[in-house]
N, C-alpha and C positions, 0 to 999 in steps of 0.2 A: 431222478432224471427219466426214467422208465416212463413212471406213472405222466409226467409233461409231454412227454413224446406221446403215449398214448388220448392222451386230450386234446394236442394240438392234433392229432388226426381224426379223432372223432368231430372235434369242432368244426374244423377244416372239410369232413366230408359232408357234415350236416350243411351246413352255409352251403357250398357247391350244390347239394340236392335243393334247399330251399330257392336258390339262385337262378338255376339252371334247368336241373330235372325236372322239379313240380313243373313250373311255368310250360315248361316243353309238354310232359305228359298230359296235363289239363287239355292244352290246345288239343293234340293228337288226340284225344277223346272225342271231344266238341266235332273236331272235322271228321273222321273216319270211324266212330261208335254212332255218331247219333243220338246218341243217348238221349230221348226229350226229358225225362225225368234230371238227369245232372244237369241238363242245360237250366231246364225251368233252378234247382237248388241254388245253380251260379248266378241265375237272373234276382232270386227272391233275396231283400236289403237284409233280413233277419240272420238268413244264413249266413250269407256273404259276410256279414260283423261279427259271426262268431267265426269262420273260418280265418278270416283277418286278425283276432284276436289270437286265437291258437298258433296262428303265424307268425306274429310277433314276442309270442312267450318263447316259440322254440328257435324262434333267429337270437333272442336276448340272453336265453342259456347256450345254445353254441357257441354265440362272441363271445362268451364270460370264459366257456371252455378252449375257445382256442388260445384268449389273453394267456390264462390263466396255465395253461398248459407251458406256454414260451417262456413264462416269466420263472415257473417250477424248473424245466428245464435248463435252463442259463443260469438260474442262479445254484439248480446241481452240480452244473461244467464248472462253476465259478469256487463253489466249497472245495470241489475234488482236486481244483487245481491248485488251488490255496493251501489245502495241506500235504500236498503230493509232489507239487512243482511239478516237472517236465516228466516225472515218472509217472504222471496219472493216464490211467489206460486209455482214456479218449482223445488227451493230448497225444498221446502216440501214436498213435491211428492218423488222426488231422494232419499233425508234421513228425511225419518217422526220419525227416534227415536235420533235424532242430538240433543244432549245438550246444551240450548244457554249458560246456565249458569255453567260454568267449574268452575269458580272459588271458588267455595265453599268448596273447597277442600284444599284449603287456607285458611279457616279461624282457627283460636284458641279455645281452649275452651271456654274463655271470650266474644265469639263473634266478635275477633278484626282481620284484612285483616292481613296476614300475607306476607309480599313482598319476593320476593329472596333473598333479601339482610340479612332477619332475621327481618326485624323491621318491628314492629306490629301499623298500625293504628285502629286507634279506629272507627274513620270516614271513610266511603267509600260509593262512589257512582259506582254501577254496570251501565253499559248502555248494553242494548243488542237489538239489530234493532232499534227501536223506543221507546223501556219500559225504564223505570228509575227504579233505586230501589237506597235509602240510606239508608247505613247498611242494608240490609234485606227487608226494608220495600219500596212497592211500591210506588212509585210518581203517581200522576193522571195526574198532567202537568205539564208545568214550573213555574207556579206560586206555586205550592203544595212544589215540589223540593226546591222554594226561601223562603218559608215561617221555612221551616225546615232548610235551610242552615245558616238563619238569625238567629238562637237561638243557634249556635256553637259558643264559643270564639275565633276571632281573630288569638289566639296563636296557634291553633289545625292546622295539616293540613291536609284534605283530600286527600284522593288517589283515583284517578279517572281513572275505569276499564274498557277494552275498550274490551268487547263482543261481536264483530262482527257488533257495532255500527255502525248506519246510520250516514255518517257524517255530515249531518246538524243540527241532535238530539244533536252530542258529542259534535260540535262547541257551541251550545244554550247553553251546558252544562259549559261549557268552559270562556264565558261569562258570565252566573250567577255568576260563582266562582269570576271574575276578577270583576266585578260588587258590589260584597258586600268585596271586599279585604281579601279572604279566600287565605291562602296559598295552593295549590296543588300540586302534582304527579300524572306524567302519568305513566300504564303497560299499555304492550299491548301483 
């Protein structure tokens, strides 16, 4: 992400001088230097096609580098938030008052996950970045998660809520379930 941000402003400053600065400074020359010898260089075709050529190499490598820079960057934002969810440090920064936990707005007054469909589980495991929480209550790790999944009956079945979840947290999670033969449901 660094290194895009730093290309989209080299690129970005380059273009602007090609754009802006030269064209201005040229003229400013021309009118208040004098200069017969730049004036005759800007007059003569030979010059002028290679200063034109040189121009156009260095406008073709700053476009490449300001692309090129936006597309590094965004797709850094894009990895960091994909394996991070809402814990990645740039998304925090962007929206520091983002709710990882929406879903509670879902639940009943029994405390039980309320789906789209109407039907109320009793059981649910929230994931959100890298936290765990079952029903309500936070996990410390995945042994914590297995030791509480193990005291549910067989016949129940959890509904497993996907928070912006890291997907190697959701998979682990995903695996416990199939591991102790819990039935589950996904939302997302």
């Amino acid at each position: 992400m660094i290194i895009g941000a730093v290309a989209v402003l080299v690129g970005g400053f380059g273009l602007l001088s090609l754009y802006i600065y030269l064209p201005l400074k040229e003229k400013l020359e021309i009118v208040y230097d004098r200069d017969k010898e730049f004036i005759k260089a800007r007059l003569d075709s030979e010059t002028q096609s290679v200063v034109d050529y040189h121009k156009k190499q260095l406008q073709t490598l700053f476009l490449i580098s300001f692309l090129l820079g936006w597309m590094m960057f965004l797709s850094g934002f894009y990895l960091g938030y994909a394996a991070q969810g809402e814990g990645f440090w740039l998304y925090q920064k962007l929206y520091p008052q983002a709710s990882a936990n929406q879903v509670w707005d879902e639940l009943n007054d029994e405390g039980q996950f309320v789906a789209e469909s109407g039907k109320a589980y009793t059981y649910y495991i929230v994931i959100s970045g890298k936290e765990i929480s079952l029903c309500g209550e936070p996990c410390a790790d995945y042994n914590d998660l297995k030791e509480k999944l193990a005291q549910i009956r067989k016949e129940n079945t959890v509904m497993v809520i996907d928070s912006f979840a890291v997907s190697s947290t959701y998979h682990s999670v995903e695996n416990i379930l199939n591991e102790l033969g819990l039935t589950y449901e996904e939302t997302r």
